[in-house]
BABA-583322 format. One record per residue (C-alpha): z, y, x. Coordinates in nm, 4 decimals, decimal comma. Layout:
// residues N
KOLLUM / Z / Y / X $
...
***
This chain:
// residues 286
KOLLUM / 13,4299 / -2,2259 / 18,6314 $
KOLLUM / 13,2800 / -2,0267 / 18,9457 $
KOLLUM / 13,4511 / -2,1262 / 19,2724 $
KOLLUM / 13,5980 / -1,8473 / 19,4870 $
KOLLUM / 13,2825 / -1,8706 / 19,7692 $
KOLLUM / 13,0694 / -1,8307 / 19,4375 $
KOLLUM / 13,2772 / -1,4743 / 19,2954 $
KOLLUM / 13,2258 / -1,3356 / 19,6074 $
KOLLUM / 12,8335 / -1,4027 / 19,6525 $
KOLLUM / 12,8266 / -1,2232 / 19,2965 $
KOLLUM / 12,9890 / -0,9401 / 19,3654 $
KOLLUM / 12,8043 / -0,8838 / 19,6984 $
KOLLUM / 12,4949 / -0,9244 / 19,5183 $
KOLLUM / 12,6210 / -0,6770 / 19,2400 $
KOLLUM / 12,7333 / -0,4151 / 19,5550 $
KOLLUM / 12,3937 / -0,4633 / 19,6820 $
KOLLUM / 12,2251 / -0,3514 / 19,3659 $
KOLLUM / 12,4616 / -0,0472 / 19,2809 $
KOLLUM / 12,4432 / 0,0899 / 19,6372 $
KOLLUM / 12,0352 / 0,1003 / 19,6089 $
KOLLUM / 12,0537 / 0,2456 / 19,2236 $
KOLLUM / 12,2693 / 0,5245 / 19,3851 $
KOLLUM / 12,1091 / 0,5854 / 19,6424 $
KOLLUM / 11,7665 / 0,5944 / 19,4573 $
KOLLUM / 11,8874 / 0,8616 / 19,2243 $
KOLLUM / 11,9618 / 1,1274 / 19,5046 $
KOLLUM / 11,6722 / 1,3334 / 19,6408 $
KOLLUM / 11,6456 / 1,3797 / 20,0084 $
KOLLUM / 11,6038 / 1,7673 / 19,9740 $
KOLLUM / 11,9936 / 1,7343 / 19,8052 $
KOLLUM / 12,1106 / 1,6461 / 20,1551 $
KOLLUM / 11,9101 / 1,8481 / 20,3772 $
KOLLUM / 11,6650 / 1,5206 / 20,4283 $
KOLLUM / 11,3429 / 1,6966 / 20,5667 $
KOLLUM / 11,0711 / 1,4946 / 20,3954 $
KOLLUM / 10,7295 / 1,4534 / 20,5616 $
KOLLUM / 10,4466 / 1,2361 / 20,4014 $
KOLLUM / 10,4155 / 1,0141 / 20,0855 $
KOLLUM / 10,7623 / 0,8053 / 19,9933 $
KOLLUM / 10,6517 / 0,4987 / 19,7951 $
KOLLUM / 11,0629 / 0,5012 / 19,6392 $
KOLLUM / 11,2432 / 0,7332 / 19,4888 $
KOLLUM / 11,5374 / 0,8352 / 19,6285 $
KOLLUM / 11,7141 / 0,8241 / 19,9593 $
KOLLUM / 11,5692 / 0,5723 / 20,2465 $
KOLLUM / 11,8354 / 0,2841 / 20,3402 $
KOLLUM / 11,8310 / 0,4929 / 20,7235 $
KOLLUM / 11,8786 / 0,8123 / 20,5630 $
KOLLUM / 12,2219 / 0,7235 / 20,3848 $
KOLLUM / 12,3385 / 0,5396 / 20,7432 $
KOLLUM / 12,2791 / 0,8252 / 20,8943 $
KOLLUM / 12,4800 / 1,0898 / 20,6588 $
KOLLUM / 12,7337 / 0,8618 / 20,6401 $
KOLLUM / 12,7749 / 0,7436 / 21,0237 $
KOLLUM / 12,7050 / 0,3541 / 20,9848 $
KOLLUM / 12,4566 / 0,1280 / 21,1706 $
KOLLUM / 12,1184 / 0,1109 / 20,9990 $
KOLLUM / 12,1039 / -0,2268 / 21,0525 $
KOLLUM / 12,4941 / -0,2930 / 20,9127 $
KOLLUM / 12,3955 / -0,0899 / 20,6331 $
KOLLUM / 12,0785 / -0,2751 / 20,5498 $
KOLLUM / 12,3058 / -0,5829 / 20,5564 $
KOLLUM / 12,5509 / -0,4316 / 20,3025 $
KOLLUM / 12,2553 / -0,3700 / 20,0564 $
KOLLUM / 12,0967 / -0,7347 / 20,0928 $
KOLLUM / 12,4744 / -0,8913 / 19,9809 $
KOLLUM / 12,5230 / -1,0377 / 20,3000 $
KOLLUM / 12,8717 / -1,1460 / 20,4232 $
KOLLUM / 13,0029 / -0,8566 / 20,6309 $
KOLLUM / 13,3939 / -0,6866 / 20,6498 $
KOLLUM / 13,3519 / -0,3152 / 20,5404 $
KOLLUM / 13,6648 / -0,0757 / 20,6682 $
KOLLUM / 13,7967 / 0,1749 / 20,3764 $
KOLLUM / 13,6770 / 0,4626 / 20,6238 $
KOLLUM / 13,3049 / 0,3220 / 20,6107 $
KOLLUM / 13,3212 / 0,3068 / 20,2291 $
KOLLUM / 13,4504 / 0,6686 / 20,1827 $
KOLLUM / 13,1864 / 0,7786 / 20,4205 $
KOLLUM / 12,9272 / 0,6529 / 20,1862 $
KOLLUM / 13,1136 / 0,7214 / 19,8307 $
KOLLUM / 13,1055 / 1,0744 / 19,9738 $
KOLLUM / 12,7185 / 1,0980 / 20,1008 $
KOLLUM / 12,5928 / 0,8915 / 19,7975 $
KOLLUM / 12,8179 / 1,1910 / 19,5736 $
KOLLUM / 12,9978 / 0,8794 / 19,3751 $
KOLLUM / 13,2042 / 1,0258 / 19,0862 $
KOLLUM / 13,5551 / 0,8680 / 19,0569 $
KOLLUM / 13,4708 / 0,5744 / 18,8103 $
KOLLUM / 13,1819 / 0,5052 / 19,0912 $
KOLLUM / 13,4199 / 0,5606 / 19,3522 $
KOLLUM / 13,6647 / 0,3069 / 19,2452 $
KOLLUM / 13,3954 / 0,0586 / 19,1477 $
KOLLUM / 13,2339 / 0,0603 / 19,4789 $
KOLLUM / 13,5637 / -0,0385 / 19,6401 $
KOLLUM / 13,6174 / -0,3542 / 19,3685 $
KOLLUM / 13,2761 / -0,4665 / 19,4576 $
KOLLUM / 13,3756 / -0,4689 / 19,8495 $
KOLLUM / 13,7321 / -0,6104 / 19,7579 $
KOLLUM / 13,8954 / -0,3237 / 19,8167 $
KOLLUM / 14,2123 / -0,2489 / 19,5861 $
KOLLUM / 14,1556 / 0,1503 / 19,5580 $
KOLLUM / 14,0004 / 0,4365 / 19,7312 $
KOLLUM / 14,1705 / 0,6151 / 20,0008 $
KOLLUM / 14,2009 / 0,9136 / 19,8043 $
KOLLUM / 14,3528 / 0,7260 / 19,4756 $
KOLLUM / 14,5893 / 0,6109 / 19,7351 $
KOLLUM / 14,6799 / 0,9646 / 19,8808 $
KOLLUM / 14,7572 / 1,0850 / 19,5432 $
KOLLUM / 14,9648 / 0,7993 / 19,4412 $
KOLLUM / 15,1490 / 0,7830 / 19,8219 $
KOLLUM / 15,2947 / 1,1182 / 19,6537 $
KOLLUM / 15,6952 / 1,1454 / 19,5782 $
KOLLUM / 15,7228 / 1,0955 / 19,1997 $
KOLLUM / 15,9125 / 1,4602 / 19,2348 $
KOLLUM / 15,5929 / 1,6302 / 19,3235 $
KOLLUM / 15,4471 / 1,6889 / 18,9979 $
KOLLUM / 15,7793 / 1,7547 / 18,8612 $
KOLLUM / 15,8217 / 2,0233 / 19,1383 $
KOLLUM / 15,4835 / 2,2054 / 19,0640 $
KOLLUM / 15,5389 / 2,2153 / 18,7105 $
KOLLUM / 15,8943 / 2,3662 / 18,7755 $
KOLLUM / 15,7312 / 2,6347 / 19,0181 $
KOLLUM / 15,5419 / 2,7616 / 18,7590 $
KOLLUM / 15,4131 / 3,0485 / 18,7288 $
KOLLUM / 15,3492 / 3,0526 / 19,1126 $
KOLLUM / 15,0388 / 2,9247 / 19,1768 $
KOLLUM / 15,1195 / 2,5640 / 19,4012 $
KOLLUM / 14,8988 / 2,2499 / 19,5014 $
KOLLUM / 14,9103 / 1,9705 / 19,7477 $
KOLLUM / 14,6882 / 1,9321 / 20,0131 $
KOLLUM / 14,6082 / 1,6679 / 20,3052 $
KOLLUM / 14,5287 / 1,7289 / 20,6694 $
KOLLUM / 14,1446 / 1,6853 / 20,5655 $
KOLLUM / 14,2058 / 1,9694 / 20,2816 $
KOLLUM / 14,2067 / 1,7204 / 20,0071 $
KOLLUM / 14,3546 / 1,8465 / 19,6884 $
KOLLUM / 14,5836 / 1,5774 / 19,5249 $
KOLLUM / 14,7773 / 1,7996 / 19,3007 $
KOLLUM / 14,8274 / 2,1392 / 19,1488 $
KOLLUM / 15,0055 / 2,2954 / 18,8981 $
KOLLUM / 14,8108 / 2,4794 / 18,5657 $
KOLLUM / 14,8547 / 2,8162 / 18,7313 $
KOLLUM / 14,6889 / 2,7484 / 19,0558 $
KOLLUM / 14,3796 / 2,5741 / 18,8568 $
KOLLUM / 14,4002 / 2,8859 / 18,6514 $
KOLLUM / 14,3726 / 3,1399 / 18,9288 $
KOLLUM / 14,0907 / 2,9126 / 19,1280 $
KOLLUM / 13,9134 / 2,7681 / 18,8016 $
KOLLUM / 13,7165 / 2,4885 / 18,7775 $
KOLLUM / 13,9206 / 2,1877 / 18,9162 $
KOLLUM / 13,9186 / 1,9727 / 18,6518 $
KOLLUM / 13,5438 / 1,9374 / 18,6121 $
KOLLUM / 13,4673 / 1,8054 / 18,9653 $
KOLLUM / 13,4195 / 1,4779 / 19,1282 $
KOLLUM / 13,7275 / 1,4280 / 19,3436 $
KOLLUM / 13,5434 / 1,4087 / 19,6180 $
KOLLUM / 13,4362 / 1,8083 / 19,5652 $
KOLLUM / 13,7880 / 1,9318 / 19,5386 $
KOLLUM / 13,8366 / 2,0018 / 19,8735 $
KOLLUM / 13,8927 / 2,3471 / 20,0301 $
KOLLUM / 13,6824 / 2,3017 / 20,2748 $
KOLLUM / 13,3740 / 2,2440 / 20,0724 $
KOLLUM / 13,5097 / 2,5050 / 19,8121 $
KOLLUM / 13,4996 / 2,8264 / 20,0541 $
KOLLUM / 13,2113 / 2,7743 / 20,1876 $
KOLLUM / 12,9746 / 2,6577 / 19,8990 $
KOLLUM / 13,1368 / 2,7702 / 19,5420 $
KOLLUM / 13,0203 / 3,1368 / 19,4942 $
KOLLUM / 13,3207 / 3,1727 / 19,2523 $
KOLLUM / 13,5883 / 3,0905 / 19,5766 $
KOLLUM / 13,3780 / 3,3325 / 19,7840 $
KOLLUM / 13,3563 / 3,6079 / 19,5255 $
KOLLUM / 13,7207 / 3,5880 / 19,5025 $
KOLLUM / 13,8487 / 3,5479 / 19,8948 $
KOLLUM / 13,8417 / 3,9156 / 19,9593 $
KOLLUM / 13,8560 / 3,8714 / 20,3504 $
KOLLUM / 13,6406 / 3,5490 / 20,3165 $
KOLLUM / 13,5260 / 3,6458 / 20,6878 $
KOLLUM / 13,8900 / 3,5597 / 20,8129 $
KOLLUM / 13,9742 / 3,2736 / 20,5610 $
KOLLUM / 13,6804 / 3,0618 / 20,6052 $
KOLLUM / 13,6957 / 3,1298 / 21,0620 $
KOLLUM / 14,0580 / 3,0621 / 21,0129 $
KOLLUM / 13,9903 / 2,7314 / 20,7850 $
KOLLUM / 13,6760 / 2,6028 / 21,0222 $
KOLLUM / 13,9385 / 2,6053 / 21,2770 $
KOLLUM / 14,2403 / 2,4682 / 21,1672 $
KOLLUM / 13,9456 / 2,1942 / 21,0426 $
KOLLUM / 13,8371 / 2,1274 / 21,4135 $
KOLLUM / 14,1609 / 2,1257 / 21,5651 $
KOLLUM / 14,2306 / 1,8236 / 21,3137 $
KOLLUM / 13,9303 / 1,6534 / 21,4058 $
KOLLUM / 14,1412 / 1,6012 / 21,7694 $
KOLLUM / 14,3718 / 1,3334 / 21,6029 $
KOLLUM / 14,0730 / 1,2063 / 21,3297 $
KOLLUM / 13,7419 / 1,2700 / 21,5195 $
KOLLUM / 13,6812 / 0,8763 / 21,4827 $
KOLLUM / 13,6979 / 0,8731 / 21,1273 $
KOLLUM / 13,3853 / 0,8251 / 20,8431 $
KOLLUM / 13,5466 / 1,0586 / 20,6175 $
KOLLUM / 13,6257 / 1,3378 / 20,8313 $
KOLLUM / 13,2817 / 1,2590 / 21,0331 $
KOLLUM / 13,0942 / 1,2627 / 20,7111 $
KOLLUM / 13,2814 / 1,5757 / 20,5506 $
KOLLUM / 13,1954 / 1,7772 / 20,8789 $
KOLLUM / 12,7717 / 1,6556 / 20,8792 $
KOLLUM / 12,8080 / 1,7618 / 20,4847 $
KOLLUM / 12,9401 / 2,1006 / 20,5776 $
KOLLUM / 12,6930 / 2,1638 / 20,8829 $
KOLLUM / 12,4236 / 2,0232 / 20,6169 $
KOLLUM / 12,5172 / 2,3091 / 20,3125 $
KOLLUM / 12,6547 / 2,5968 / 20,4858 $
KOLLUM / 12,4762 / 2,7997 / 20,7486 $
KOLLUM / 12,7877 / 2,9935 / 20,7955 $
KOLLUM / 13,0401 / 2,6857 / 20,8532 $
KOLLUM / 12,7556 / 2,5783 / 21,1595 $
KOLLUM / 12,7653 / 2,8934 / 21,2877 $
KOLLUM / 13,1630 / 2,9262 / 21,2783 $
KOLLUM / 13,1801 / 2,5529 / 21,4027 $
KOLLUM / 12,9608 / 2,5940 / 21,7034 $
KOLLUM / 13,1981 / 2,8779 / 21,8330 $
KOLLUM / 13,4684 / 2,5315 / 21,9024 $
KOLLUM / 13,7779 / 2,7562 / 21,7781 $
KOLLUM / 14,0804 / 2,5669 / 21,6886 $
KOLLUM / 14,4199 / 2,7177 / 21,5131 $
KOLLUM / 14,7341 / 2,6027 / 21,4302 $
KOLLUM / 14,8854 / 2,6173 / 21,0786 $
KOLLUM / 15,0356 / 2,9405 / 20,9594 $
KOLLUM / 15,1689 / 3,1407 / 20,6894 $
KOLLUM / 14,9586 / 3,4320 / 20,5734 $
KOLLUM / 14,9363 / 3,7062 / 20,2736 $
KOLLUM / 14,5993 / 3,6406 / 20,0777 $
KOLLUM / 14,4409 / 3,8516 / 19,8544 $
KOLLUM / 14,2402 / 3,7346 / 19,6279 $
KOLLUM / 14,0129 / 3,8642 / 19,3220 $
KOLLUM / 14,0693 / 3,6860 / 18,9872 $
KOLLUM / 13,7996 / 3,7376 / 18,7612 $
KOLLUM / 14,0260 / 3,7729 / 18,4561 $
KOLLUM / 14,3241 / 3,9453 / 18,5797 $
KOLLUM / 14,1875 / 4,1454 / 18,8985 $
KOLLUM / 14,3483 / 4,1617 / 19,2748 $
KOLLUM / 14,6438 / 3,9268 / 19,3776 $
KOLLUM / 14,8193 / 3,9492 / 19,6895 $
KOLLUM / 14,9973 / 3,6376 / 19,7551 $
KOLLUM / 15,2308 / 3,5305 / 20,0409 $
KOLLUM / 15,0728 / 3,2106 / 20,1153 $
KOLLUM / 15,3428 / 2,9166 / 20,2739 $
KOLLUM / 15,3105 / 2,5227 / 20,3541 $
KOLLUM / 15,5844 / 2,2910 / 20,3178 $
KOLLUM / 15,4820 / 1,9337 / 20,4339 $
KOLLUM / 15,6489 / 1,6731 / 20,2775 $
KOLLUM / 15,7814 / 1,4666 / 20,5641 $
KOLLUM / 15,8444 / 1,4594 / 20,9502 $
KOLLUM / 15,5315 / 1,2938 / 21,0061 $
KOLLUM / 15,3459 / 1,3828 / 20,7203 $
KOLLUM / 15,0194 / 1,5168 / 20,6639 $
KOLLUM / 15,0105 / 1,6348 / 20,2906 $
KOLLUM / 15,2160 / 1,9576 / 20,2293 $
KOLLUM / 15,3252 / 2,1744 / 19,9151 $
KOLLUM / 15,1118 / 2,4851 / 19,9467 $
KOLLUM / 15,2273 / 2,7994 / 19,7399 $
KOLLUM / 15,1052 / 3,1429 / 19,6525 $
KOLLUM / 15,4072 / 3,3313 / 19,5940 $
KOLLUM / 15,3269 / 3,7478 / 19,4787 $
KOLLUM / 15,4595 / 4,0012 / 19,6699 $
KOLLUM / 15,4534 / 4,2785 / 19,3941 $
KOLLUM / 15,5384 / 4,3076 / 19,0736 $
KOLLUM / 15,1644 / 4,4068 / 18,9961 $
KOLLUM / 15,1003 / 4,0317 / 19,0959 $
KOLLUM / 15,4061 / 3,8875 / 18,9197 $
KOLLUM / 15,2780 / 4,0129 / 18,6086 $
KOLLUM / 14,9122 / 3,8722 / 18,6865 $
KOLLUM / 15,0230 / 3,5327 / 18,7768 $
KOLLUM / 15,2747 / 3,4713 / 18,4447 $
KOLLUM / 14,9823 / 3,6073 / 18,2176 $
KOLLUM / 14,7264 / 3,3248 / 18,4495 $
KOLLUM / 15,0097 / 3,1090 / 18,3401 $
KOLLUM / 14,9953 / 3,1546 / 17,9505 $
KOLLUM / 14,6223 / 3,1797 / 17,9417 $
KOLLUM / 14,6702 / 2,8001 / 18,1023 $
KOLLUM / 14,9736 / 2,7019 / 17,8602 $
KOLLUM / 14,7746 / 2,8245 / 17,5988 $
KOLLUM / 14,4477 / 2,6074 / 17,6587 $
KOLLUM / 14,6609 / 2,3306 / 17,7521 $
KOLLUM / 14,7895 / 2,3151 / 17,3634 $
KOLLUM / 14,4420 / 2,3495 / 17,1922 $
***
């Protein structure tokens, strides 16, 4: 039977070989990486990920020759998010550092068990739950309905963040995208005040610069905003123009995640938003 000392040089060893077979299957022009002269690998260069992701080249070098170093769970989301890791990838990169679960898994489960409960009830107004990073952890079927999509990305894409500024669908259908995305760049910068220090903000804000001329441009002008309530509008493809009173709810005194909800303010919308709501019923039951 392998001793405990022997586990753990296994699964450093097996770490070590998954981080380089990810990183080898992600092209350098994918991240922005400008390439000059012949590579002799495929892939991303063991400096190239340190860099996206914020880490020491030299600690990360370490990490993929299995040595014997402590990884934080903010160093490990910063390079589950630049090596793209789906969830299943996500979660297994964590086990191989002996980590119990991503941060993320943790966010979603940190939720009350009346959450879900309380979106489903809300129906057919559009509601989800976001962190101060603009994580989604939960929505109900009518707000995947009106946004589309959800279901089919990595968790580490549904975030609004990444969504307004690099899905042509969420830009198509933010009518004053102008204002939206400004107003979201900022209330993103004046977070990075209290979490400026982390990986995964740090790595979320070099992936945003990286993709999206116009979030560089809107992030070099250093505005910040509080949280507010707003009317959207918003342009379904299915169903046409929504106008939505749009309010936050955290769920605690010192809590970061908070209820969002899209609540119409005509009857025009009511209608819209119950049909968005049996389209999804509908799908759900096939």
């Amino acid at each position: 039977m392998a001793t405990s000392a022997e586990d753990q040089q296994l699964r450093r060893r097996e770490l070590a070989s998954f981080l380089r077979s990810r990183r080898e299957r992600i092209s350098p022009e994918q991240m922005g990486v400008t390439v000059s002269g012949r590579r002799r690998t495929p892939g991303l260069r063991r400096e190239e990920v340190a860099q996206l992701a914020g880490v020491g080249v030299t600690w990360y070098t370490w990490l993929e020759q299995g040595r014997d170093i402590n990884v934080s769970d903010q160093v490990l989301a910063a390079i589950a998010g630049t090596l793209r890791l789906d969830p299943s990838e996500r979660a297994h990169l964590y086990t191989l550092a002996g980590h119990p679960e991503p941060p993320l898994d943790r966010d979603c489960k940190a939720l009350p068990n009346a959450i879900p409960v309380m979106l489903t009830q809300l129906e057919p107004i559009p509601a989800a739950v976001i962190n101060a990073r603009f994580d989604l952890l939960a929505y109900n079927r009518t707000y995947e309905r009106m946004v589309g999509g959800l279901g089919h990305l990595p968790i580490e894409d549904r975030n609004w963040l990444l969504l307004v500024f690099t899905s042509p669908r969420w830009r198509a259908a933010t009518l004053d995208w102008d204002d939206a995305a400004a107003r979201l760049v900022a209330r993103f910068r004046a977070g990075m005040a209290a979490h400026g220090t982390e990986a995964s903000w740090k790595s979320l804000a070099r992936r945003m610069r990286q993709e999206s001329p116009d979030f560089e441009r809107m992030w070099d002008q250093h505005e910040v905003r509080a949280p507010e309530n707003f009317t959207k509008r918003y342009l379904h493809p299915e169903v046409g123009l929504l106008t939505l009173d749009y309010t936050q709810l955290w769920l605690g005194e010192r809590s970061e995640i908070k209820l969002t909800t899209y609540t119409p303010v005509d009857e025009d919308t009511w209608a819209k938003v119950r049909l968005l709501q049996e389209t999804a019923d509908s799908e759900a039951e096939k």
